[in-house]
N, C-alpha and C positions, 0 to 999 in steps of 0.2 A: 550441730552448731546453728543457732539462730541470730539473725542479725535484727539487732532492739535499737530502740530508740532512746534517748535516756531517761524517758522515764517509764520507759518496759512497754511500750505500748508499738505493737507491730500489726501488718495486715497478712495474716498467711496467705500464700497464693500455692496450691499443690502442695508441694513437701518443702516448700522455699517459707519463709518470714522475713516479710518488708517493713522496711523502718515505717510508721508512720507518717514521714514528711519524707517519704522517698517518690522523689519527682517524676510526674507521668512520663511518657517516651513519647508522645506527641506534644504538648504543650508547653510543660519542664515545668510544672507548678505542680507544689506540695499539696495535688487534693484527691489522692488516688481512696478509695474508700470499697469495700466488700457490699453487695448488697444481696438478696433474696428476692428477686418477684416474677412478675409473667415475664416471659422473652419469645418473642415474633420475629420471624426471619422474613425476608424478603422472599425467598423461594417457600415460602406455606407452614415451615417448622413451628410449632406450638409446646410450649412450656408452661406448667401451670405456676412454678417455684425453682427457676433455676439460679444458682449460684454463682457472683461474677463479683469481678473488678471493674469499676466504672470508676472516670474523672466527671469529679465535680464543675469544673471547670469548662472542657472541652467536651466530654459526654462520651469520649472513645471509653470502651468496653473491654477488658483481658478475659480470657477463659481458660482456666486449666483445663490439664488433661481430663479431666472427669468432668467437667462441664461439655467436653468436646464431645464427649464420649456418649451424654446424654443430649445432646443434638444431635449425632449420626443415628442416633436408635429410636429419634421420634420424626425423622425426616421422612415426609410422605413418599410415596412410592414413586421412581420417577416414569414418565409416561414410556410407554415403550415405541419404539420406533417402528411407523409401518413400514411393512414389508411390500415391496414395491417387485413387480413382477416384470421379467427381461427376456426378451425371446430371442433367441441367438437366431444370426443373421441367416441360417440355412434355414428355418423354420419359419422366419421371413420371407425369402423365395420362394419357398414350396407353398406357399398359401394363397 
């Protein structure tokens, strides 16, 4: 079951279909819209053409599961944490 607009015009999101004038969840204006282009994260993640829900309005972004899915698999590596070296307190003494 998909849920249309009346005159059939919807945004699928996942396996869901939104009314066309189905109002953002930040803003509450009828201007939610699918788009296709680069997408840049704040922590380094690069997309050349990822798939998303963006308000025209306010500019907040949705991502389905498969948009999600293709951010965790281009996110760069994260740095690993130095190992930092502890010399117990008898090894302390003895030295």
């Amino acid at each position: 079951m998909s849920l249309s607009h009346q005159n059939g015009t919807s945004i699928r999101f996942g396996r869901i279909e939104l009314p066309e004038d189905f109002p953002c969840p930040e803003c509450d204006k009828p201007t939610l819209r699918r788009v296709r282009e680069q997408f840049d994260s704040p922590g380094g993640t690069h997309l050349e053409d990822l798939e998303r829900i963006r308000c025209l309005s306010c500019g907040e972004e949705f991502f389905d599961i498969e948009a999600m899915r293709l951010i965790e698999a281009a996110r760069p590596p994260k740095a690993r944490p130095r190992k930092t070296l502890h010399k117990s307190a008898s090894a302390i003494k003895h030295a």
